[in-house]
ZAMARGU-4260 file (C-alpha; in steps of 0.2 Angstrom, whole numbers, plus 5000, padded with zeros to 4 digits):
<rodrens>
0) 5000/5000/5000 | 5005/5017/4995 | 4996/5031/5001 | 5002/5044/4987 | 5007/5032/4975
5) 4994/5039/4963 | 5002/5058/4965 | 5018/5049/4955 | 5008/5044/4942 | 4998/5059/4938
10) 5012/5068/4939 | 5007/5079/4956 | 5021/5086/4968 | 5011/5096/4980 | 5020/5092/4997
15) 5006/5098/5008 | 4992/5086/4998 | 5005/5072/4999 | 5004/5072/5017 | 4987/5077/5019
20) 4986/5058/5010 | 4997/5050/5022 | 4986/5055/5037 | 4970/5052/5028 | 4978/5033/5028
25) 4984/5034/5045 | 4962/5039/5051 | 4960/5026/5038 | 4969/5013/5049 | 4961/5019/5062
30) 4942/5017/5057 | 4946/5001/5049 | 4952/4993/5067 | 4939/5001/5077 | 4926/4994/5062
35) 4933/4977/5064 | 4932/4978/5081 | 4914/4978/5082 | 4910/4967/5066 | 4927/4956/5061
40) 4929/4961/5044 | 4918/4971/5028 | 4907/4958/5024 | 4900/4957/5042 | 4901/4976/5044
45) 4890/4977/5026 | 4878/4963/5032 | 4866/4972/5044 | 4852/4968/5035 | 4852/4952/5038
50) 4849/4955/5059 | 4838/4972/5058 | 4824/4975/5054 | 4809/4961/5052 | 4817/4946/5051
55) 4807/4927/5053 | 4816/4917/5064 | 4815/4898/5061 | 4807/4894/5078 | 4792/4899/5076
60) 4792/4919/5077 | 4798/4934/5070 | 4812/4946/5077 | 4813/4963/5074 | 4831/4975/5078
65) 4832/4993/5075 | 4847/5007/5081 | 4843/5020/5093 | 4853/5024/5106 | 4844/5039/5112
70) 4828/5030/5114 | 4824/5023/5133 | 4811/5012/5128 | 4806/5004/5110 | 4791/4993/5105
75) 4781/4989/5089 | 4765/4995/5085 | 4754/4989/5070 | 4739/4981/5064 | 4744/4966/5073
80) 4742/4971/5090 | 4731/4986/5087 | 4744/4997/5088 | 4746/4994/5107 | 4764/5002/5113
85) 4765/4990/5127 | 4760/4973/5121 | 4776/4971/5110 | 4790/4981/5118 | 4809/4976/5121
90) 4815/4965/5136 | 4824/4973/5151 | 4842/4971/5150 | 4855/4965/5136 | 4842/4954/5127
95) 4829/4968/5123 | 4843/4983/5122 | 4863/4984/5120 | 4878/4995/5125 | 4876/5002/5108
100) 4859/5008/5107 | 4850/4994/5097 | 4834/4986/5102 | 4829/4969/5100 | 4809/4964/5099
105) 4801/4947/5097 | 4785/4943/5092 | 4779/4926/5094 | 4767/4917/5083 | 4752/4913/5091
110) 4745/4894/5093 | 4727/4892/5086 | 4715/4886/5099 | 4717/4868/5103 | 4735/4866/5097
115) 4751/4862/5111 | 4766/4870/5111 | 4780/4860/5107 | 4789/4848/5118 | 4807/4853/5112
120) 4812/4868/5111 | 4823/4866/5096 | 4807/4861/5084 | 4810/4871/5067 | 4795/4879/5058
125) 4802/4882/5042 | 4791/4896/5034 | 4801/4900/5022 | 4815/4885/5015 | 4809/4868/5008
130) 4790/4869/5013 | 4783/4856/5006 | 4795/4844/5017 | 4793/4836/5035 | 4775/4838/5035
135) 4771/4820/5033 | 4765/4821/5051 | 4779/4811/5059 | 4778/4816/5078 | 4797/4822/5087
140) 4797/4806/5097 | 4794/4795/5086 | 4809/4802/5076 | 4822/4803/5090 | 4815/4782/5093
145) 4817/4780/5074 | 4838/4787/5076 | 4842/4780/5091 | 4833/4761/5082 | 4841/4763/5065
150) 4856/4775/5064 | 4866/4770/5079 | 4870/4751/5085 | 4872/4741/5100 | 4887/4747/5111
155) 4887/4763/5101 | 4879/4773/5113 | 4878/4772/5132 | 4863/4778/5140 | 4866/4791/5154
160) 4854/4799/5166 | 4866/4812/5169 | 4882/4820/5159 | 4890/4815/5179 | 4886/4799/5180
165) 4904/4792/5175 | 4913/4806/5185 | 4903/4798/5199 | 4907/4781/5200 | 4926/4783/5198
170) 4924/4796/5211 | 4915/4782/5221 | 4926/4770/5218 | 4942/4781/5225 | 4935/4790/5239
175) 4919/4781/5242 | 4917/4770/5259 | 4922/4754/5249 | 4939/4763/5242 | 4955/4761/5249
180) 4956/4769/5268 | 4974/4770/5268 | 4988/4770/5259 | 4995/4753/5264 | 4978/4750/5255
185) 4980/4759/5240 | 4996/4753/5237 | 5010/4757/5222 | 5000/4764/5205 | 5008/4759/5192
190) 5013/4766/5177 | 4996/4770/5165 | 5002/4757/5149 | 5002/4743/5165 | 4986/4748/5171
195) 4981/4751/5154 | 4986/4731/5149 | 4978/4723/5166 | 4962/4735/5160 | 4963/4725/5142
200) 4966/4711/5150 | 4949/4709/5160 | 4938/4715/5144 | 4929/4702/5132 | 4936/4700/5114
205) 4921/4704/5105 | 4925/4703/5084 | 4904/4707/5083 | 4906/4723/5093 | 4901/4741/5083
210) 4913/4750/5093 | 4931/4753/5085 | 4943/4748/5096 | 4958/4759/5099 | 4978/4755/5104
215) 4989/4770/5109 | 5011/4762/5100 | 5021/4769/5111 | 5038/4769/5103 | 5047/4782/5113
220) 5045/4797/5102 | 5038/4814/5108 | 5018/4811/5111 | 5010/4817/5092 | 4990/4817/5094
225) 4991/4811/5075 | 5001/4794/5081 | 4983/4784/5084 | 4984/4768/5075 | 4965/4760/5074
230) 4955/4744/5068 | 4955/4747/5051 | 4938/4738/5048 | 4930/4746/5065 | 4937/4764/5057
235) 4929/4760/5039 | 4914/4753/5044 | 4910/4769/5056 | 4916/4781/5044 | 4904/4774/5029
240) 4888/4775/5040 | 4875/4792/5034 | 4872/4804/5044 | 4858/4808/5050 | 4853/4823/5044
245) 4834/4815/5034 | 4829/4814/5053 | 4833/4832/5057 | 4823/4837/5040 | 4809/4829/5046
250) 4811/4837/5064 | 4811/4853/5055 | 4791/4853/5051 | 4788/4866/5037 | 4775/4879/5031
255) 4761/4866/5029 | 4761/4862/5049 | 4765/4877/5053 | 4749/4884/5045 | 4739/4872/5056
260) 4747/4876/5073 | 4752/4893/5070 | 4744/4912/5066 | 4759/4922/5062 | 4764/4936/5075
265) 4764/4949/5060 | 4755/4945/5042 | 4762/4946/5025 | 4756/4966/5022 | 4754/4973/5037
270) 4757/4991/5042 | 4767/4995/5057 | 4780/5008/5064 | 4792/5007/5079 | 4788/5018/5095
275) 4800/5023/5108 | 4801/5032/5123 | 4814/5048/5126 | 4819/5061/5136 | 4808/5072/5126
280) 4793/5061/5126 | 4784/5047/5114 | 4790/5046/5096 | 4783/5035/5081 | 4793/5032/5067
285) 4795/5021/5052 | 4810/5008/5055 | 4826/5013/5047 | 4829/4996/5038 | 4810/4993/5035
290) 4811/4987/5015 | 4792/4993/5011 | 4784/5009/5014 | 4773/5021/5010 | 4778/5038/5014
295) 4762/5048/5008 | 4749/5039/5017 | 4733/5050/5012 | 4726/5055/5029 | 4737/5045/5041
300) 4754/5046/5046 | 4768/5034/5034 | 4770/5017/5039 | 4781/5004/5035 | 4771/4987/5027
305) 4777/4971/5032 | 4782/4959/5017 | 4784/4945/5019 | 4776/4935/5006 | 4770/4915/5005
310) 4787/4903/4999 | 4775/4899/4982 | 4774/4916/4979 | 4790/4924/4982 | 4798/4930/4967
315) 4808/4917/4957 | 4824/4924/4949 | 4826/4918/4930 | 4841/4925/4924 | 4861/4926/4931
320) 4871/4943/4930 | 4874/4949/4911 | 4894/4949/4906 | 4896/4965/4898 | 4911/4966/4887
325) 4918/4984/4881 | 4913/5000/4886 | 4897/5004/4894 | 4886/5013/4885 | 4871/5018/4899
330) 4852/5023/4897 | 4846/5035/4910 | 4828/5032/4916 | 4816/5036/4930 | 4802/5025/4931
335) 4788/5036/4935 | 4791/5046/4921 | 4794/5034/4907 | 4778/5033/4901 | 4767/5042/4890
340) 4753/5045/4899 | 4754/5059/4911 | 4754/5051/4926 | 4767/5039/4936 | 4770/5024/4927
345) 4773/5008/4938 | 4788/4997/4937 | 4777/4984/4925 | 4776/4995/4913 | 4793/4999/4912
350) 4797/4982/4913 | 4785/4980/4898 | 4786/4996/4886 | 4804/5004/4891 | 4818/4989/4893
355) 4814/4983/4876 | 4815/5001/4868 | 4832/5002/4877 | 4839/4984/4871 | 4834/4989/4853
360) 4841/5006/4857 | 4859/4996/4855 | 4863/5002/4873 | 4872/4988/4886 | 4867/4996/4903
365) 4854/5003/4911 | 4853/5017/4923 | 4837/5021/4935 | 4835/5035/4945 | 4822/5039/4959
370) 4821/5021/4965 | 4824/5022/4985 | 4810/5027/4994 | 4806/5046/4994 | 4790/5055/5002
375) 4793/5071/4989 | 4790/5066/4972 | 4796/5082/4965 | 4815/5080/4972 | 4817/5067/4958
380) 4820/5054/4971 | 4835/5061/4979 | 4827/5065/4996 | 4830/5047/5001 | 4819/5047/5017
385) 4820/5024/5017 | 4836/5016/5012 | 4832/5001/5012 | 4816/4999/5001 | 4810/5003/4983
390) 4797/5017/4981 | 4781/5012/4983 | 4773/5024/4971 | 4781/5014/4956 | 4777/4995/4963
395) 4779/4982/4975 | 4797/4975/4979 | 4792/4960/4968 | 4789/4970/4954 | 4805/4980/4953
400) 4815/4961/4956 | 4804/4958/4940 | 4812/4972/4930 | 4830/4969/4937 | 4827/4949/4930
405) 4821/4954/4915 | 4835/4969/4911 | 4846/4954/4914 | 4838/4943/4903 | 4841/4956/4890
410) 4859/4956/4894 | 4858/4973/4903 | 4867/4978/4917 | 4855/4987/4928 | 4863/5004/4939
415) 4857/5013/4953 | 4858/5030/4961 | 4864/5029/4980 | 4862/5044/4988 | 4874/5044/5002
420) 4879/5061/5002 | 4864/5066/5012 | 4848/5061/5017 | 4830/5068/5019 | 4824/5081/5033
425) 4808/5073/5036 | 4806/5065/5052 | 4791/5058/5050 | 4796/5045/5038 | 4815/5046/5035
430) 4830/5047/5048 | 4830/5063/5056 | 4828/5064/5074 | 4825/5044/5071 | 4828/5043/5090
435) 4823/5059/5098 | 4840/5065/5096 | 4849/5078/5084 | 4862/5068/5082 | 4859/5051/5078
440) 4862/5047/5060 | 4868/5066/5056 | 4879/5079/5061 | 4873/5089/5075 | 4872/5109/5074
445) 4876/5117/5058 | 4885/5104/5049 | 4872/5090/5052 | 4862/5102/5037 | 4867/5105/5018
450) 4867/5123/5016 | 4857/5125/5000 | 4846/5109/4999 | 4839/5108/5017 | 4843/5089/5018
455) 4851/5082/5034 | 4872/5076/5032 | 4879/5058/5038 | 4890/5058/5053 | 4902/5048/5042
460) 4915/5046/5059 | 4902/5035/5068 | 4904/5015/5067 | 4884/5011/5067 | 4881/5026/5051
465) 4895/5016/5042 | 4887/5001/5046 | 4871/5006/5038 | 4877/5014/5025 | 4889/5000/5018
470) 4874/4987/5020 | 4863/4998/5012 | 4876/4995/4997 | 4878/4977/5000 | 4858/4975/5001
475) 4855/4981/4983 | 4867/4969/4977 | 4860/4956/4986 | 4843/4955/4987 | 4840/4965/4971
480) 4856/4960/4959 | 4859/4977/4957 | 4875/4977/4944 | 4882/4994/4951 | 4879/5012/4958
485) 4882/5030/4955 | 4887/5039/4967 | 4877/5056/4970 | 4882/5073/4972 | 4897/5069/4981
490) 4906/5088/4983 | 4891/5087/4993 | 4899/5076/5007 | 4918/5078/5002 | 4917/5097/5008
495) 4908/5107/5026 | 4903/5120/5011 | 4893/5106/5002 | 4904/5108/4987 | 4896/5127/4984
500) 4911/5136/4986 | 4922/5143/4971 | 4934/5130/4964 | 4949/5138/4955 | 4957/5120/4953
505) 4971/5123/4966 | 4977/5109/4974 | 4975/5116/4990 | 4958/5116/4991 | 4957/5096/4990
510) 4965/5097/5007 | 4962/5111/5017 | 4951/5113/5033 | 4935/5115/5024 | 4935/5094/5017
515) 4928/5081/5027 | 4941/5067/5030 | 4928/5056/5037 | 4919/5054/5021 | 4935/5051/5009
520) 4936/5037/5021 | 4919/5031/5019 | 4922/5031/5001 | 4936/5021/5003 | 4928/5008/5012
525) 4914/5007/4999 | 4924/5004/4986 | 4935/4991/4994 | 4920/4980/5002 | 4908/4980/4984
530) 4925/4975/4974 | 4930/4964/4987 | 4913/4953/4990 | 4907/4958/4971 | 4920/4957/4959
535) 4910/4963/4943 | 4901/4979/4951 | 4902/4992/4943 | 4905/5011/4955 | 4904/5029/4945
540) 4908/5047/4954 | 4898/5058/4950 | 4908/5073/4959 | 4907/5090/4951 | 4924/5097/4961
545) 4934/5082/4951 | 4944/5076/4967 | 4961/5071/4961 | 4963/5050/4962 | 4941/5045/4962
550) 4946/5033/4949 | 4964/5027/4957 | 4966/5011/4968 | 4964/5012/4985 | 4979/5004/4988
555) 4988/5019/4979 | 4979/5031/4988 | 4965/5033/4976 | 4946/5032/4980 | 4943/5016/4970
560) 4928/5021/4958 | 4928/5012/4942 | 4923/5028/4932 | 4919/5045/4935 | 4906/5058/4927
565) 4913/5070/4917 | 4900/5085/4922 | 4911/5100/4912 | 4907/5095/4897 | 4885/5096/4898
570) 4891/5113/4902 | 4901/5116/4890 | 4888/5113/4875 | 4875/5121/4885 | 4885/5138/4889
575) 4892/5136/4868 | 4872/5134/4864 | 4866/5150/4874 | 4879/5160/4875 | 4891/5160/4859
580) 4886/5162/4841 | 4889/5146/4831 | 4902/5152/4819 | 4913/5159/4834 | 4915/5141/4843
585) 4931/5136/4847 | 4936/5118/4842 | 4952/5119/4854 | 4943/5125/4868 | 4930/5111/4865
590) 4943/5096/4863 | 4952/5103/4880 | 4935/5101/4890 | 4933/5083/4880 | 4949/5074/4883
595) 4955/5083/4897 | 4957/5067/4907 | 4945/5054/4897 | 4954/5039/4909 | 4939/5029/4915
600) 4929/5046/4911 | 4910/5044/4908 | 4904/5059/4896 | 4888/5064/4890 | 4880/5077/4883
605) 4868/5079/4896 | 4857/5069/4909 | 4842/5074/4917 | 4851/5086/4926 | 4852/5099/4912
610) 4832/5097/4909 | 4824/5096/4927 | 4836/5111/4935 | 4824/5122/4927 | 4833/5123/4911
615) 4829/5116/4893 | 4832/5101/4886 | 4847/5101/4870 | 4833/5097/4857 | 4822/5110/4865
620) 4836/5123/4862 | 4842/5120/4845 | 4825/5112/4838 | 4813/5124/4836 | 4797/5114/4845
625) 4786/5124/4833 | 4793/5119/4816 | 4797/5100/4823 | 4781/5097/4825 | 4778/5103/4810
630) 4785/5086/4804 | 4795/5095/4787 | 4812/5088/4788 | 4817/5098/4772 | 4815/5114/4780
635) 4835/5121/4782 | 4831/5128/4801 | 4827/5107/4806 | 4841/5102/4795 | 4853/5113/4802
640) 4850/5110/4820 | 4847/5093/4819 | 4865/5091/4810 | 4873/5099/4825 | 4864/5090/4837
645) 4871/5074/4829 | 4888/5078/4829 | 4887/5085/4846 | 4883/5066/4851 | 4897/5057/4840
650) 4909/5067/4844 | 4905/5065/4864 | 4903/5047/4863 | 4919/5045/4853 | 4931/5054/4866
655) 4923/5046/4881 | 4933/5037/4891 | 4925/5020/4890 | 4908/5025/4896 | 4895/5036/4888
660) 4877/5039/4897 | 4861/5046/4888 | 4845/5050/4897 | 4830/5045/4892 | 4822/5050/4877
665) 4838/5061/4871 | 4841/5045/4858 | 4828/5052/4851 | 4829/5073/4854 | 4815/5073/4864
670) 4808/5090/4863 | 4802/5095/4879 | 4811/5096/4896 | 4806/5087/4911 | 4797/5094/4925
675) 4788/5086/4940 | 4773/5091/4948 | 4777/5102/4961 | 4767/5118/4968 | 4774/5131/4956
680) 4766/5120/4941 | 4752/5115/4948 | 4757/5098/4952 | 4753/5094/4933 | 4760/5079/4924
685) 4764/5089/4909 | 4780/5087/4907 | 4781/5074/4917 | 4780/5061/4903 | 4789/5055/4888
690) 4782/5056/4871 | 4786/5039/4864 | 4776/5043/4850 | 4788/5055/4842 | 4799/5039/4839
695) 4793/5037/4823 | 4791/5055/4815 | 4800/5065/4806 | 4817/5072/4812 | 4816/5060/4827
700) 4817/5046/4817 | 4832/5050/4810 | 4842/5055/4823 | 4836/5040/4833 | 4843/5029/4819
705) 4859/5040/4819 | 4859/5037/4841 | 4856/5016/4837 | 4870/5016/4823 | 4882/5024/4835
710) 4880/5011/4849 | 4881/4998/4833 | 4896/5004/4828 | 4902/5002/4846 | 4895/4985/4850
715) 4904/4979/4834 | 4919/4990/4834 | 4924/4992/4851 | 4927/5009/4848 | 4928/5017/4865
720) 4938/5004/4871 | 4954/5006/4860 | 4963/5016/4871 | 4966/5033/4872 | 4963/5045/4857
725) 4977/5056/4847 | 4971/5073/4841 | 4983/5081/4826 | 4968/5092/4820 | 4960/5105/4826
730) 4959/5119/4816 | 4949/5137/4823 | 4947/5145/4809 | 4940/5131/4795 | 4932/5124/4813
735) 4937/5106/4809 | 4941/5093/4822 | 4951/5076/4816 | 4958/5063/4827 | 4961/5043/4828
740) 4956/5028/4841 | 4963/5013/4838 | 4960/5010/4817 | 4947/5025/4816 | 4948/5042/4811
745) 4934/5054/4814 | 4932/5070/4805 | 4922/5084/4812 | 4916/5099/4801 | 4908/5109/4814
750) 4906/5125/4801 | 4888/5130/4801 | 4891/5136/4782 | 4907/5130/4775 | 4907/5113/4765
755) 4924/5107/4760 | 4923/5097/4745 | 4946/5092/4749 | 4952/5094/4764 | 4965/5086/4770
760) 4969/5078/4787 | 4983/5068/4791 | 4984/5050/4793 | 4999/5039/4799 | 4997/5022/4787
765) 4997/5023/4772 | 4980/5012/4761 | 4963/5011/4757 | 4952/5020/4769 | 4933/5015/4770
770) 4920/5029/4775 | 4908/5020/4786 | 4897/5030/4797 | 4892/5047/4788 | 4880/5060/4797
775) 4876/5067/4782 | 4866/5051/4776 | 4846/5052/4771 | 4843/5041/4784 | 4850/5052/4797
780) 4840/5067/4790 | 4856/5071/4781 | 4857/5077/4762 | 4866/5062/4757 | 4877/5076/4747
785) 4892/5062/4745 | 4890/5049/4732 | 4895/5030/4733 | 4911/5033/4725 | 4917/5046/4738
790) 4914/5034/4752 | 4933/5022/4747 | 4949/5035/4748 | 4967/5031/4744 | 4981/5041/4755
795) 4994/5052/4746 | 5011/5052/4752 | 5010/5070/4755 | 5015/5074/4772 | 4999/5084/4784
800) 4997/5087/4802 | 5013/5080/4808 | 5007/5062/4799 | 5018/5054/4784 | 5002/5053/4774
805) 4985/5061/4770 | 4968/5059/4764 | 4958/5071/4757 | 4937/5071/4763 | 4926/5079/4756
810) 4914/5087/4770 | 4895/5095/4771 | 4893/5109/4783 | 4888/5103/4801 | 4893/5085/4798
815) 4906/5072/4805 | 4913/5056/4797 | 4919/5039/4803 | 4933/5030/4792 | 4939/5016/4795
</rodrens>
């Protein structure tokens, strides 16, 4: 491990960020031994979820465990004690609450009138496993009759009323009034292999006998336990006998009995919250690991529904993890918005209408936004209030398993957005003042709240926060198959200032007092237990401060993410489409934004971001809406901006740095923005809404088949994934933009009126070069202004752009080329 090795690498001297490294690795240290301290390694200290919250224990009742410290008294209340706050509460003592503030409640299934408990305690009710075994009505004594009958023989076991029966008789035998009185009476001992001979001497040589026989060799060398000799046939003949585990299957009765003596302590739906008592009086509240809410109850306080569904009708996964070979090229969705009804659309439909859209689309992964439980709709799903459960405005935790299953089926990867750079204010239903106390979960006083946002900020230093956050990451991967996560708004938790103060890119800043150590930390320790425990997930940063190493190993001092969002370059076209006249762009100015840093870099040109923040969608700025709907792709106005929208797209997808990331309906150029209901619109579903219909109209179509023959050309091609790009034009003036990847040129002629019917770039081999994507092309909405024969080009020896040879292209106005 080397704490700066990174700095090396990237070419970074800064002394004072160096050891600003060192001691990060030093705290690092430090909070991994007090984590292991209290939960061994990362995979226990990632596994919470499978101890709190509702659980089903296999002896016939349900536990329930839940974190908070400043609580003096906790219980459950629900439907299924009439939300009593004394019938179901913790026990006294370490049982029902520990030294570190979590409280432990059992609910016991209830016997149906005119059952019996059961005689042993150890008699297994398995809800869940194997249910249609050890019902055949086989009673527990029966069974342990049956073992001791058929599974064990004569002589191999001695019945004993006590465990001190045998300790008895040889203490009889020595001090008893029948022992020796004296020791004239007891006489010499002799040596233990005498007394062991006379004892072999006085037993019975019985071949028949079950029980192997064992002789201890003494041959004078140091006592090995290993040096056992045995009867090889007494040794064999015991080792080949079954164990008997078939009886221990049908000890364990299963959901069939357990119907008939049982009614379950909590039933498959319920509602329920947890109360406690504190210093400041009573308090209800949702559980913090509950997995199914609902958060906007009409007319009632939020409540946490028990799920626990029937073993016949628990959701059957179908299809293993997609291997995803090449770049990444990622579909950004929300699901209550994917539809084109206004209205919010359910997981099903999604499942049904959009993953095949996105399959045919050509793209590999896909990304959903909005899916942790949150009471506001209009915060887009980042004001997680419940970390642990799906929203239940889009469908039940079924039916988003559904759409994970089938996304995999279709060989997508399916993505995440975790927000763990801050959380929901609402107390009601999220985590703050979960316990009565400011401090809980958060930050107390100023810091516990983002200046700008009003959400509350993780106390990243405490143990039991890093507990639930890094299981809230292992939860998605395990019980959802989740494939990877995004990482929101993280300047938001790397800095005290929330990431809102002005960066001018010093070095400085990335260490001074204002950055929180405590969540680089936490970072690190995310990274290192989803890559340890599962190898193929896939982490992005999205961080809008670019903190030096996110993509680094964490052995080198790096954060360990797998990519990082480039979030410069939206910018960058959307200040160049506002702000600067076409013909005044500058081609260098762009390239610098584009391939700044492309290692591991995730570009696009823009997400949902640039259309929900109160600004306009790409297409709804350089599309006039009016004339688009007009459907005349011949007018020059459409033409024109529809040709700079498209090479906008190639030329980002071609200089990202192996993943590229489109939001929902841009394949397309979706011409309005998107904009949930909140008060200032009414709360109308307007915009709310994809207009799937455009799909097949006009200059949508087109540039949806120009969008599907880029991520062709990828799939096929591996384009992105041919290392890094070399840029030898890039002209101002003529505003034309050539580089190669790997065998590929691309040629960009961003001049809003100039066509060049020969210009020359320069090329490094010498040959026959093929044109094979052409944005110009009828299909594309293009002119189709090159014919057949100028799609084949031979290079001339003549020297250009620092390259031995040359090929001269001819090129429309607006319009890029692929050769090959």
């Amino acid at each position: 491990v080397d704490p700066v090795g990174f700095l090396v690498k990237t070419g970074v001297s800064d002394r004072a960020f160096a050891q600003f490294l060192r001691d990060r690795h030093k705290a690092l240290k430090d909070r991994r031994w007090e984590l292991y301290s209290r939960f061994i390694d990362l995979k226990e200290g990632s596994s919470g979820y499978e101890l709190l919250g509702m659980h089903r224990h296999r002896q016939h009742r349900v536990d329930f465990m839940d974190w908070a410290p400043g609580a003096r008294y906790c219980s459950l209340i629900g439907d299924f004690n009439q939300w009593s706050a004394t019938e179901n509460c913790a026990r006294e003592g370490h049982l029902g609450h520990d030294d570190f503030g979590y409280w432990f409640v059992i609910l016991e299934d209830k016997l149906r009138e005119g059952q019996e408990p059961d005689e042993y305690f150890f008699q297994e009710y398995n809800y869940v496993d194997d249910y249609d075994k050890g019902d055949n009505g086989v009673d527990a004594k029966d069974l342990i009759r049956r073992m001791n009958e058929e599974y064990w023989e004569p002589g191999e076991v001695t019945s004993r009323k006590s465990r001190w029966e045998t300790v008895a008789k040889l203490y009889e035998q020595m001090f008893g009034p029948n022992g020796p009185q004296t020791e004239e009476e007891l006489g010499e001992i002799p040596d233990a292999e005498t007394r062991y001979k006379n004892w072999k001497a006085t037993q019975k040589d019985e071949s028949s006998s079950s029980s192997p026989s064992y002789d201890i060799i003494d041959t004078g060398q140091e006592f090995d336990i290993f040096n056992v000799v045995t009867d090889r046939a007494s040794f064999e003949k015991f080792q080949a006998k079954a164990t008997p585990l078939a009886y221990w299957v049908e000890m364990r009765k299963g959901r069939k009995a357990w119907i008939e003596k049982y009614v379950p302590a909590i039933s498959h739906k319920d509602k329920y919250r947890i109360y406690f008592n504190t210093p400041d009086g009573a308090l209800e509240r949702v559980p913090a690991w509950a997995t199914y809410v609902l958060p906007d109850a009409e007319g009632m306080q939020s409540y946490a529904v028990h799920w626990e569904p029937p073993p016949e009708e628990i959701y059957k996964w179908r299809f293993g993890r997609p291997k995803v070979k090449g770049s990444l090229r990622i579909y950004e969705c929300h699901v209550g918005i994917s539809g084109s009804e206004q209205k919010i659309s359910s997981f099903q439909e999604f499942t049904s209408n959009v993953l095949p859209h996105i399959k045919n689309a050509g793209y590999n992964a896909v990304q959903i936004i909005g899916v942790l439980e949150h009471k506001d709709y209009s915060s887009v799903g980042y004001k997680v209030t419940n970390y642990f459960a799906v929203s239940s405005r889009f469908g039940t935790p079924d039916d988003f398993k559904k759409l994970v299953d089938e996304a995999h089926g279709l060989g997508l990867l399916v993505l995440i957005d975790i927000v763990h750079s801050y959380a929901s204010a609402d107390e009601m239903v999220g985590l703050s003042l979960f316990d009565g106390s400011n401090d809980c979960y958060f930050h107390s006083g100023k810091r516990g709240h983002h200046k700008y946002w009003g959400t509350r900020m993780f106390k990243y230093d405490d143990v039991d926060v890093l507990h639930f956050l890094l299981s809230n990451l292992s939860w998605w991967v395990t019980e959802y198959k989740i494939d990877g996560f995004q990482f929101h708004s993280l300047s938001s938790m790397l800095y005290t200032h929330n990431g809102f103060s002005t960066f001018t890119g010093a070095i400085e800043e990335y260490c001074n007092q204002y950055v929180d150590k405590d969540a680089l930390i936490y970072l690190i320790l995310a990274n290192e237990m989803l890559h340890e425990l599962h190898p193929d997930i896939i982490t992005i940063a999205e961080d809008a401060t670019y903190y030096p190493g996110l993509c680094e190993p964490t052995t080198q001092g790096g954060l360990g993410f797998d990519y990082w969002a480039n979030l410069s370059i939206p910018e960058m076209w959307l200040w160049h489409l506002e702000n600067v006249p076409e013909r005044e762009w500058s081609m260098n100015k762009i390239m610098k934004v584009l391939i700044s840093s492309n290692h591991h870099m995730l570009s696009y040109v823009e997400n949902h971001n640039q259309s929900i923040s109160g600004r306009k969608s790409f297409a709804e700025i350089i599309l006039n809406t009016g004339m688009c709907s007009s459907g005349s792709v011949d007018d020059d106005l459409i033409f024109k901006a529809s040709s700079l929208l498209k090479i906008i797209k190639l030329i980002t997808f071609t200089t990202s740095g192996g993943a590229y990331l489109n939001f929902m309906g841009n394949e397309f150029a979706h011409p309005k923005r998107v904009e949930f209901p909140m008060s200032s619109n009414e709360y109308s579903f307007h915009l709310a809404c994809r207009q799937w219909e455009l799909l097949d109209k006009g200059v949508h179509k087109h540039i949806f088949n120009f969008d599907k023959d880029i991520m062709s050309l990828d799939e096929n091609e591996r384009v992105t994934s041919r290392g890094s790009l070399n840029v030898h034009h890039c002209d101002d003036t003529n505003m034309v933009i050539s580089f190669t990847r790997g065998p590929f040129l691309f040629v960009f002629n961003f001049n809003p009126e100039v066509p060049y019917q020969l210009y020359r770039v320069g090329v490094d081999e010498a040959g026959e070069y093929q044109l094979i994507l052409n944005t110009d092309e009828t299909k594309y909405g293009g002119r189709g202004e090159l014919k057949s024969s100028q799609y084949m080009k031979k290079t001339s020896d003549r020297r250009a752009d620092g390259c031995r040879n040359s090929l001269e292209l001819a090129l429309a106005s607006r319009s890029a080329q692929v050769v090959y």
